[in-house]
LOFIBA-80339 format. One record per residue: residue number from 1; residue in three letters; x, y, z of N, C-alpha, C in turn. Coordinates in pm, whole numbers. Atoms other than C-alpha are relative to their C-alpha. Layout:
N
PT:resi:resn:n.X:n.Y:n.Z:ca.X:ca.Y:ca.Z:c.X:c.Y:c.Z
PT:NUM:Ala:X:Y:Z:X:Y:Z:X:Y:Z .
...
***
This chain:
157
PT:resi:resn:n.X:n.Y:n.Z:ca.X:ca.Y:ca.Z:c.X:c.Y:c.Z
PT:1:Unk:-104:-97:-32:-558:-1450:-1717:136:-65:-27 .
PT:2:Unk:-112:89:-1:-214:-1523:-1824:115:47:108 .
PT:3:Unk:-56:-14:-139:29:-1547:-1590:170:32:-46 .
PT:4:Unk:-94:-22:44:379:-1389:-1646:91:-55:110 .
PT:5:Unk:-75:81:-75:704:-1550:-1480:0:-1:157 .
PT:6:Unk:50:-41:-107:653:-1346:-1206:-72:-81:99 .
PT:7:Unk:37:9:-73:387:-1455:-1063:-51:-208:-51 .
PT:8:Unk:-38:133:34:456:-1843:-1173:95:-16:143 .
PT:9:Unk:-63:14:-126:658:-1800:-866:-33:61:101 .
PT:10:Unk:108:-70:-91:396:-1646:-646:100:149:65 .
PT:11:Unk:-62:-83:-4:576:-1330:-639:7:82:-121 .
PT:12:Unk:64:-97:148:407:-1059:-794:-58:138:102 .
PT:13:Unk:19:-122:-127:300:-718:-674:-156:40:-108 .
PT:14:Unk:179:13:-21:-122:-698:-657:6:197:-29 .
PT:15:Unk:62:-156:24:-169:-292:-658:124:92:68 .
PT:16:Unk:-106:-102:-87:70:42:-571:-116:111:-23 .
PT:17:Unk:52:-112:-29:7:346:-487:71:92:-42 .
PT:18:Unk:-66:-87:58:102:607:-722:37:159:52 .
PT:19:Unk:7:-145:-68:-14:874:-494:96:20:48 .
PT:20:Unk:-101:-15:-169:220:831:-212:79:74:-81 .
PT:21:Unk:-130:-105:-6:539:952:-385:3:146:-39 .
PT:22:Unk:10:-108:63:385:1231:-546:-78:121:127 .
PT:23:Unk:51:-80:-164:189:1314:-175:101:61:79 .
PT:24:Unk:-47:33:-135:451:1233:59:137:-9:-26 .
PT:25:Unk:-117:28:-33:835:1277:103:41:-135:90 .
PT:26:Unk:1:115:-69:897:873:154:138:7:77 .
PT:27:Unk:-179:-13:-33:1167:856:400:41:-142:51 .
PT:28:Unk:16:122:3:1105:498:499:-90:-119:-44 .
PT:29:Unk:114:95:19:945:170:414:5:-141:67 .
PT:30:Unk:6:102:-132:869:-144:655:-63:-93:-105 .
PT:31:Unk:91:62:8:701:-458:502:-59:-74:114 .
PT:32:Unk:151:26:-92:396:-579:710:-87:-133:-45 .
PT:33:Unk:93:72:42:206:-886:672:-170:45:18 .
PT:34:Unk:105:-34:-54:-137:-842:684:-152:-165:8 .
PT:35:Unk:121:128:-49:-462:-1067:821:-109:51:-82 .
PT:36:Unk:154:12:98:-722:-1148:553:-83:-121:-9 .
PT:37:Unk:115:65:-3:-1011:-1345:502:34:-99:-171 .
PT:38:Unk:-12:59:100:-1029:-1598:230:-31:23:-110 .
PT:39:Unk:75:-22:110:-1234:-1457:-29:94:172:-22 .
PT:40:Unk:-105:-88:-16:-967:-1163:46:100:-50:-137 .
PT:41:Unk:-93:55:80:-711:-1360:-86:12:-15:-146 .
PT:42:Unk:67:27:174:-883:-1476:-375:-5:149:-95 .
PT:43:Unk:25:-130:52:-991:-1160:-470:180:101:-62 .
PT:44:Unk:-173:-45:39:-562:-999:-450:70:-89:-88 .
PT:45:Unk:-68:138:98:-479:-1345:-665:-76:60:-138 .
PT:46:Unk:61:-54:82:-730:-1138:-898:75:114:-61 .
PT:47:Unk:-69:-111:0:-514:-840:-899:-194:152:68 .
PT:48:Unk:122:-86:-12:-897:-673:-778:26:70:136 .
PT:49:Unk:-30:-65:-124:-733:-408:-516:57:142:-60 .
PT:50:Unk:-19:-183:55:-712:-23:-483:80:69:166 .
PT:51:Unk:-59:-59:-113:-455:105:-221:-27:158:34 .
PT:52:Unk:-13:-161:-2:-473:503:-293:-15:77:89 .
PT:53:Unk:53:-62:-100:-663:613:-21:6:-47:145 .
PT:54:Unk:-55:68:-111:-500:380:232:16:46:79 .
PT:55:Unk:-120:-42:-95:-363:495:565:-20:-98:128 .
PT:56:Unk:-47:47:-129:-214:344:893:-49:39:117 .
PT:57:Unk:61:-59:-112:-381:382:1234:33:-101:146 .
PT:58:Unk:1:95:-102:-292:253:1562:-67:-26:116 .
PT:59:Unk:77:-17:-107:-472:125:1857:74:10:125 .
PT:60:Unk:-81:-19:-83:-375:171:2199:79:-123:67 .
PT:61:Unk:-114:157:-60:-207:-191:2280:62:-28:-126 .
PT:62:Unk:-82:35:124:17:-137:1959:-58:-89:-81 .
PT:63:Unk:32:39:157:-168:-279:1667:-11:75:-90 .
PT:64:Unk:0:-108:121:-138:-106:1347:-115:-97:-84 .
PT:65:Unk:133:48:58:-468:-148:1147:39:61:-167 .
PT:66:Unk:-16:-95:152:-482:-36:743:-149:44:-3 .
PT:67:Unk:174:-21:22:-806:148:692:28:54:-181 .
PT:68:Unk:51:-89:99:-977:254:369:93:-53:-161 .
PT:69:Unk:-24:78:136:-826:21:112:-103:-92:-67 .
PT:70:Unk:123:160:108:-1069:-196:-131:61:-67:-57 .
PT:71:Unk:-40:135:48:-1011:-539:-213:-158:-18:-45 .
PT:72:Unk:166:58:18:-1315:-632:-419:-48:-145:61 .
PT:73:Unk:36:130:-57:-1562:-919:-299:23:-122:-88 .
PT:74:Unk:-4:75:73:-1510:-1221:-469:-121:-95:-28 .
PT:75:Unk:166:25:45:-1788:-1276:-708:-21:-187:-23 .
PT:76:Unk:107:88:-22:-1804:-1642:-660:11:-81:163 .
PT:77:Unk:56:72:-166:-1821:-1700:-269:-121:16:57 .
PT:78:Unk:111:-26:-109:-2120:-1761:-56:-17:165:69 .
PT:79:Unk:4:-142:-83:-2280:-1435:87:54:-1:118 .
PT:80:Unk:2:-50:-144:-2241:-1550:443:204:-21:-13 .
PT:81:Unk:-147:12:1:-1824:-1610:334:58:139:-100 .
PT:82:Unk:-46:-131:104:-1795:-1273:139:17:95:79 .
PT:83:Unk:-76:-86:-97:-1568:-963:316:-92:133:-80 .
PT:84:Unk:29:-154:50:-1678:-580:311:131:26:-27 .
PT:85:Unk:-116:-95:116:-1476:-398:55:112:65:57 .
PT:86:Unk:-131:-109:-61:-1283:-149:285:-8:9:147 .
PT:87:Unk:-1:-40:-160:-1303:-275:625:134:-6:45 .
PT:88:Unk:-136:-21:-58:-1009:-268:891:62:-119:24 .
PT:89:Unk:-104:96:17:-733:-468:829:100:-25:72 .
PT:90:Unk:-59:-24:-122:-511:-568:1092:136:-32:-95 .
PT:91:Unk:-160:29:63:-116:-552:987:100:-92:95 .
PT:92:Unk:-58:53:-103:138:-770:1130:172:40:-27 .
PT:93:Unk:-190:-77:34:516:-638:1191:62:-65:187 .
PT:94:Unk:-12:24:-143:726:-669:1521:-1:95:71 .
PT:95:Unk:11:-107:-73:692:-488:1824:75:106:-19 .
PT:96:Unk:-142:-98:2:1028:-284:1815:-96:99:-151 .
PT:97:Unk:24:-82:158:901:-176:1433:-96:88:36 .
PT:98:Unk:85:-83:-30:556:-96:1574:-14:163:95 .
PT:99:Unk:-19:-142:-157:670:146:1889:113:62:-98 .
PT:100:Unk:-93:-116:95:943:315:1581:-124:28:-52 .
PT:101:Unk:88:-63:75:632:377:1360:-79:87:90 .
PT:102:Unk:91:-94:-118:406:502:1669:71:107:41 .
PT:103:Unk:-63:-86:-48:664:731:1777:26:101:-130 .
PT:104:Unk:-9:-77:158:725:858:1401:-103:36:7 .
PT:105:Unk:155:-70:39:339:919:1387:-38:111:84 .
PT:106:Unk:19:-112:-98:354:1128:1694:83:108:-58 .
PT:107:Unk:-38:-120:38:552:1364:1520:-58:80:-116 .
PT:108:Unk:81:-99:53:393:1686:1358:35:-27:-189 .
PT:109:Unk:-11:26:158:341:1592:951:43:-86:-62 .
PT:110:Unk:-27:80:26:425:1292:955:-149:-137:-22 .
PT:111:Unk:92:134:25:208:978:787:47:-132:-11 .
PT:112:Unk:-23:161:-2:191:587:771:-122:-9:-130 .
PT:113:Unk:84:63:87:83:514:413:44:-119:-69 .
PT:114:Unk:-40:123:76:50:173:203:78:49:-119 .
PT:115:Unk:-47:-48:108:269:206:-79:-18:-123:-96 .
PT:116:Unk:74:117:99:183:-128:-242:-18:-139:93 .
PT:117:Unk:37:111:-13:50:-489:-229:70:-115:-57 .
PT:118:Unk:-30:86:136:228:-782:-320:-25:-144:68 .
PT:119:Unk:16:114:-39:267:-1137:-285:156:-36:-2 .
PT:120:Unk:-166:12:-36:642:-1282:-146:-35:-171:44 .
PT:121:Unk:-23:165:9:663:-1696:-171:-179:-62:33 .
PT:122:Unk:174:42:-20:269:-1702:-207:-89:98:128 .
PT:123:Unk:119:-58:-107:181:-1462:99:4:158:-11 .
PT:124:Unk:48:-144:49:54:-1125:94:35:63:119 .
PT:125:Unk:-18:-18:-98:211:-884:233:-2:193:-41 .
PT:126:Unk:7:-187:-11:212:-474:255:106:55:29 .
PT:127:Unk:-164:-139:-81:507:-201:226:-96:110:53 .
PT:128:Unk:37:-77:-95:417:57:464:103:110:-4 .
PT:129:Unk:-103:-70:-19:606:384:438:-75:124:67 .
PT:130:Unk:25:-122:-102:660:676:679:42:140:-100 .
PT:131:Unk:-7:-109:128:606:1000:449:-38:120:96 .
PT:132:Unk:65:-126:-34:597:1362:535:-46:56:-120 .
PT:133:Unk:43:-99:80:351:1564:375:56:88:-135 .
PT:134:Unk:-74:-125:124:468:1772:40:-119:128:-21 .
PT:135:Unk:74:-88:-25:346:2113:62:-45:28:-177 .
PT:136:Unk:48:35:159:169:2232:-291:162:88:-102 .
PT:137:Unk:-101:-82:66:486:2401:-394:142:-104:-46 .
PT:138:Unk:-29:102:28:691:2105:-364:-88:-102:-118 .
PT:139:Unk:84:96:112:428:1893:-587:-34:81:-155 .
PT:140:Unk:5:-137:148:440:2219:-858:153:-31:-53 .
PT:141:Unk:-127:10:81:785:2153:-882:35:-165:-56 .
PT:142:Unk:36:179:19:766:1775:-881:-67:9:-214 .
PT:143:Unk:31:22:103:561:1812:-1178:57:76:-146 .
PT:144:Unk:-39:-77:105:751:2046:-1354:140:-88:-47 .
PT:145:Unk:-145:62:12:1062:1868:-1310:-36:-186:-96 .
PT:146:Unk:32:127:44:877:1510:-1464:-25:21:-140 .
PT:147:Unk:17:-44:159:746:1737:-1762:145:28:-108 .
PT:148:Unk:-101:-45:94:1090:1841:-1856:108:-124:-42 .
PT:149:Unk:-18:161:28:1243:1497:-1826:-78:-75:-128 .
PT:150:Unk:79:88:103:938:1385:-2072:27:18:-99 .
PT:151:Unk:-83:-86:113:1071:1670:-2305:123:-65:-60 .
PT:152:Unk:-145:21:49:1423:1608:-2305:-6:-178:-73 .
PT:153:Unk:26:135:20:1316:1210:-2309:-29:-55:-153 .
PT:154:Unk:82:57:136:1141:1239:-2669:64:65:-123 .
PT:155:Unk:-85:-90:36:1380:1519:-2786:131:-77:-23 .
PT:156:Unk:-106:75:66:1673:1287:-2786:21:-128:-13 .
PT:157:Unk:34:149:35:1527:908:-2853:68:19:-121 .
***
């Protein structure tokens, strides 16, 4: 794999999530460390990760968890040192951040999704943004408005 300057300085971004902006009116974004396993690691140093279907969940003594992301296993660790694909991932942020996001989630149409993966002086860490919903009429115009941009884009190169 070659390695572009980027990530010669361990600072490189592992997977996004294309969905989110096209889902979700982003109105904020938090980065989050998150707690992984070693063969984790390895595996995001792979670029072998799929955010899309990500979301944020909290428990009741304020931890924010990520569910439903895959990081593949890394095909050369021991079975008994190899992670399941899309289990729950614990995030790390500070309290104050956590009791603003919990209180944002309590409100009606509002989500906590990953918006990407990266790596920041070698450690891995997660943006997290607070998105409301886009109804399908909003995402009709979204796409109309990207098509005509593509138009005008090739129309006067």
């Amino acid at each position: 794999m070659k390695k572009n300057k980027a990530q010669d300085n361990n600072n490189y971004i592992v997977a996004k999530n294309k969905k989110a902006k096209f889902n979700y009116i982003i109105e904020n974004t938090y980065e989050a460390g998150i707690v992984l396993t070693g063969s984790e690691i390895k595996s995001l140093r792979k670029n072998s990760a799929s955010i899309s279907d990500g979301f944020v969940t909290f428990s009741d003594d304020y931890e924010m968890f990520l569910n439903n992301i895959f990081i593949a296993e890394y095909k050369f660790s021991a079975g008994f040192f190899a992670h399941s694909p899309k289990r729950k991932r614990k995030l790390l942020m500070h309290h104050k951040e956590i009791v603003k996001l919990k209180k944002a989630l309590d409100t009606k149409g509002i989500s906590i999704v990953p918006t990407k993966i990266y790596f920041k002086n070698g450690i891995a860490k997660v943006e997290v943004a607070v998105g409301k919903g886009k109804k399908l009429y909003d995402k009709r115009d979204a796409i109309k408005q990207r098509d005509v941009d593509r138009d005008l884009n090739r129309r006067y190169k």
